[in-house]
C-alpha positions in Angstrom: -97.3 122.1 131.5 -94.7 120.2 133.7 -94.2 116.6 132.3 -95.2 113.7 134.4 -92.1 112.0 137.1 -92.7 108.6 137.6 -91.4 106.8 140.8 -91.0 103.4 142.7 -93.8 102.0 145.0 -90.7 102.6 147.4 -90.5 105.7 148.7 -87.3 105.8 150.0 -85.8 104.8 146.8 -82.5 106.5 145.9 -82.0 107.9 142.7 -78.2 107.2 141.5 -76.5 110.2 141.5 -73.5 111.7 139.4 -71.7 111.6 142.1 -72.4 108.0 143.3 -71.3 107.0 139.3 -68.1 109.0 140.0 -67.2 106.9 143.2 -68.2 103.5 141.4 -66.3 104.2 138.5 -63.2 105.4 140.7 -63.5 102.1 142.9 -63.8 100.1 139.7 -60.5 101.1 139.2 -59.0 99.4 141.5 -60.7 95.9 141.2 -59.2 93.2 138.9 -61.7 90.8 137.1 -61.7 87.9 134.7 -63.9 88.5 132.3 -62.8 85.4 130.1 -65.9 83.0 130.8 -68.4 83.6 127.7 -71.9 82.4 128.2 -72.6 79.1 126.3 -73.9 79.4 122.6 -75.6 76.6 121.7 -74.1 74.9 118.4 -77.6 74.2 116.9 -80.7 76.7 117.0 -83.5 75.5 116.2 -84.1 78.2 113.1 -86.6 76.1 111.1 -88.5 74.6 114.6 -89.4 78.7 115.5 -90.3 79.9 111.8 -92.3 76.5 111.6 -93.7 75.9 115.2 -97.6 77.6 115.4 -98.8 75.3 118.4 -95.6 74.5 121.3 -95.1 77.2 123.6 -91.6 78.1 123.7 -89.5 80.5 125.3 -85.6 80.9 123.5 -83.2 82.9 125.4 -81.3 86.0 122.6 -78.9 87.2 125.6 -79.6 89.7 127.9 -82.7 90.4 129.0 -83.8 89.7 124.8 -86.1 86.6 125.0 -88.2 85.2 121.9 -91.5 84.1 123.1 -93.6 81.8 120.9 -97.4 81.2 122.6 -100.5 80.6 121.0 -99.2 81.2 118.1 -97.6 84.3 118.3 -93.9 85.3 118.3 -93.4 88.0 121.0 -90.0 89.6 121.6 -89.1 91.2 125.0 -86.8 94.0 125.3 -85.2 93.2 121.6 -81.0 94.5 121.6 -78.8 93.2 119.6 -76.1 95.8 119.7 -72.3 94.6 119.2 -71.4 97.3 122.3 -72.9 99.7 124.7 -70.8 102.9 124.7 -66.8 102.0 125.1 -67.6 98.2 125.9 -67.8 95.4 123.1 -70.7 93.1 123.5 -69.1 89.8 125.9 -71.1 87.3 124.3 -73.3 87.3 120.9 -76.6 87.0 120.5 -77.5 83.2 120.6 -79.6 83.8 117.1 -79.2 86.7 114.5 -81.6 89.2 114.2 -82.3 87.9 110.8 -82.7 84.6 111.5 -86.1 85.6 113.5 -89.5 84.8 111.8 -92.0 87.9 111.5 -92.8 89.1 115.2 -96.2 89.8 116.3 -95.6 91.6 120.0 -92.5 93.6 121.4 -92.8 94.3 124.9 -90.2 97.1 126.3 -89.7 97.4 130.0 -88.0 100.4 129.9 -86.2 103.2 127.8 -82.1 102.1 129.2 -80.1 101.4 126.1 -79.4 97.8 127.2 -83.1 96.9 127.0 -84.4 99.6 124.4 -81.8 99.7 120.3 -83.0 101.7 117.8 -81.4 99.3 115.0 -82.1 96.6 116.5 -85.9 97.1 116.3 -85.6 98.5 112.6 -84.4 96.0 111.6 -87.1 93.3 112.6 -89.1 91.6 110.0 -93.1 92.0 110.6 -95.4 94.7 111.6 -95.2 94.1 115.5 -97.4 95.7 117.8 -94.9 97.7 120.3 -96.3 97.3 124.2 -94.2 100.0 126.3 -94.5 102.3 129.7 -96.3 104.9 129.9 -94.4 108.1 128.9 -92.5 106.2 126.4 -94.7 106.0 123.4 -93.9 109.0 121.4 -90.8 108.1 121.4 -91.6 105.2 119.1 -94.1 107.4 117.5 -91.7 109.9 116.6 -89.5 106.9 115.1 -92.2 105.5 112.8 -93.6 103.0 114.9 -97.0 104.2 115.0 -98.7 100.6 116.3 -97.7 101.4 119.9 -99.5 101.1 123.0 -98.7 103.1 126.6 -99.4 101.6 130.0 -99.1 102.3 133.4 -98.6 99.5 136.1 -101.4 96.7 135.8 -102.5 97.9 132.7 -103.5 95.2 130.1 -103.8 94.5 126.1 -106.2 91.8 126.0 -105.7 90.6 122.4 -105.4 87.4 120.1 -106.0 85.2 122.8 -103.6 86.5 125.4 -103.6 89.3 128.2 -100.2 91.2 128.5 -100.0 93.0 131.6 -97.9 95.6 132.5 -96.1 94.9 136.2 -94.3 97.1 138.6 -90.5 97.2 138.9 -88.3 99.4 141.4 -86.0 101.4 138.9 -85.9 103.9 137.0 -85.6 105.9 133.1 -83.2 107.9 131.3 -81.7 107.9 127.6 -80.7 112.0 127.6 -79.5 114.0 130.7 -82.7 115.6 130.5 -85.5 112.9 130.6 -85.2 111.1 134.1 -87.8 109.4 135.3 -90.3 110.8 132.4 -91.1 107.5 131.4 -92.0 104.6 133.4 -90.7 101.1 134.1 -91.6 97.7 134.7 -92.0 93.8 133.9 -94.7 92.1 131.8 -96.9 89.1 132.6 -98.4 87.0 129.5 -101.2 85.2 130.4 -103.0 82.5 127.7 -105.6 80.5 128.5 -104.6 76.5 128.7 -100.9 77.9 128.4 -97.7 78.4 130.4 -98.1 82.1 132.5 -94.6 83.9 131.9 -93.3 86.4 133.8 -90.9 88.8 132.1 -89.4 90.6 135.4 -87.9 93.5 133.3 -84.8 95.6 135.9 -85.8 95.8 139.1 -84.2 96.2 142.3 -85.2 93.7 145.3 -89.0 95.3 146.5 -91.9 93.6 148.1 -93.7 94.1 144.4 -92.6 91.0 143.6 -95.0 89.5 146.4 -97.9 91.3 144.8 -97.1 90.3 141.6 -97.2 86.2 142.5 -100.6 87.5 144.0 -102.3 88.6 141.1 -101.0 85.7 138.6 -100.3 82.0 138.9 -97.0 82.1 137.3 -95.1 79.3 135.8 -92.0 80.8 134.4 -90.4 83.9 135.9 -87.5 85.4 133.8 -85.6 87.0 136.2 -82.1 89.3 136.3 -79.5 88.1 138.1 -76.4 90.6 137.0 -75.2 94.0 137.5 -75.4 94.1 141.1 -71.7 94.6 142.1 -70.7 97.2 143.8 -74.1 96.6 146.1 -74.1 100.0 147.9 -74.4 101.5 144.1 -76.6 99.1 142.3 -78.3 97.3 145.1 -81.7 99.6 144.6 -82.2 99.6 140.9 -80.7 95.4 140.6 -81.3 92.5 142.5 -78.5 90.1 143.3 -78.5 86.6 142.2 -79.4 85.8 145.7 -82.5 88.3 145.8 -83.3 87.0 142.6 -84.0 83.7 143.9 -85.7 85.6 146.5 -87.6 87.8 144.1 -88.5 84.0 142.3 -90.2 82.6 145.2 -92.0 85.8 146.2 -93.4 85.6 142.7 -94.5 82.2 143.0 -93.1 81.0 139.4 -92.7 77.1 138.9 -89.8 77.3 137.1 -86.9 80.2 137.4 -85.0 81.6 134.0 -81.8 83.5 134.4 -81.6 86.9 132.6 -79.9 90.0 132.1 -75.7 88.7 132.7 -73.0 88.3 130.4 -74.0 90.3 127.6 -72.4 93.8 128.9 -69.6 95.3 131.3 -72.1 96.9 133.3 -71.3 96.5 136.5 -68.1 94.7 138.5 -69.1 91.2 138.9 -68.2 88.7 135.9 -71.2 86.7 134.0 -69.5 83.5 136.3 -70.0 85.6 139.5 -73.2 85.9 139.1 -74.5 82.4 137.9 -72.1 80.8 140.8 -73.8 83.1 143.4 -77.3 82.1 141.9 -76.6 78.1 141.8 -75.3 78.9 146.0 -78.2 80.8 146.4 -80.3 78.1 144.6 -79.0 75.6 147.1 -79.2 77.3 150.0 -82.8 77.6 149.9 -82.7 73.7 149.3 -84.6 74.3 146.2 -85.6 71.6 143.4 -82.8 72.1 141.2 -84.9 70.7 137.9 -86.8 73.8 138.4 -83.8 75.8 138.0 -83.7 76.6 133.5 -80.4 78.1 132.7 -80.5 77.9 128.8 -77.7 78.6 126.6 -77.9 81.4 124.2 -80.2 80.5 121.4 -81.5 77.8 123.0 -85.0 77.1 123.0 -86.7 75.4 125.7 -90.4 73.8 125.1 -92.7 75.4 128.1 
């Protein structure tokens, strides 16, 4: 029986290539780069608020694309990595808050199986009995692991439970852990929805696609947590990341009140520095002339009340 391919809503998507990695990695040779600037930490999180707080919405920023997510009482973690490197490369910036500093978690949603958004230890080591919502294809993986309270779903698929709806949302990327399993699981973002709360949209990896139009169709969104790093060099990582400036794009099209940078200066995964990309999102930002107290940039740990 041949095992399901997923693919983009774009059909002209293009799948990177060995080869493509062996030019990158053969121009990134040749480029010089700063990679001094560390992302803020901030000195005090607020440990005993998040192990305490049952009521105030929250959202606190881990690093990457790692947020902790407190809403009707429940903690949710999205795309949970804690890892000190990724291959060769030493993490650039720690997590804001230790993985053992978390209280119990309730929900882990996983946007796709890449090892920056999916670590084995990380998740083992996680205090609770959480509930894991991933893409379809990817659930015997967890299954295989132990974790045997995991739900599959394919794009708009829902969990409608304790109060909330989680919905997973189309993305334009793509899967792969071994050299053998591309594209056999799928990808995406996740909307929570809570009625009488903030609507959060978790915009997982994505490339710039005219998804995230439909996606500020289906939901009224208040926050959108969207990527703004690894784009550099474009011609490579333009279709599977958007640029700062498409993710202020991507933010509008989604029609999210407030925007939340993700997904920069945790790993070397791409040519620009983490101060690259937050300068080209602020010019991007002001370009569009856009309100900036609706801009959230938080530091790592910090936790912002939604």
């Amino acid at each position: 029986m041949t095992k399901k391919m997923y693919k983009n809503i774009n059909q002209h998507y293009i799948q990177p290539s060995f080869k493509m990695v062996w030019h990158w990695q053969k121009e990134r040779q040749t480029k010089k780069k700063d990679f001094s600037y560390q992302v803020p930490v901030t000195a005090t999180p607020e440990i005993d608020f998040i192990h305490s707080n049952q009521s105030k919405p929250t959202i606190t920023w881990i690093g990457h694309s790692t947020f902790f997510i407190q809403i009707n009482g429940k903690n949710i973690l999205t795309d949970p990595v804690w890892a000190k490197r990724l291959s060769f490369f030493k993490r650039l910036s720690p997590p804001g808050i230790n993985l053992d500093e978390l209280p119990p978690i309730d929900y882990i949603l996983i946007s796709h199986n890449h090892y920056d958004h999916l670590h084995l230890a990380s998740i083992k080591k996680l205090k609770g009995n959480p509930i894991f919502l991933v893409p379809a294809g990817l659930g015997r993986w967890f299954v295989r692991r132990g974790f045997k309270d995991t739900a599959m779903f394919d794009w708009w698929g829902s969990l409608n439970q304790d109060g909330m709806r989680l919905t997973f949302v189309p993305a334009e990327h793509w899967s792969r852990r071994t050299m053998t399993d591309t594209n056999r699981s799928h990808w995406g973002g996740w909307v929570i929805e809570c009625d009488g709360q903030p609507t959060i949209y978790f915009a997982g990896d994505s490339g710039y696609f005219e998804g995230f139009r439909s996606i500020g169709e289906h939901f009224d969104i208040d926050y959108s947590l969207m990527p703004i790093g690894s784009y550099e060099p474009e011609w490579f990582m333009g279709p599977q990341h958007v640029t700062p400036r498409d993710a202020v794009r991507a933010y509008l099209e989604s029609g999210g009140k407030f925007m939340i940078p993700m997904h920069y200066g945790a790993f070397y995964l791409s040519d620009e520095t983490p101060k690259e990309a937050l300068d080209a999102m602020y010019t991007a930002w002001s370009e569009e002339r856009l309100d900036p107290g609706r801009l959230l940039v938080p530091k790592l740990g910090e936790t912002i009340r939604i």
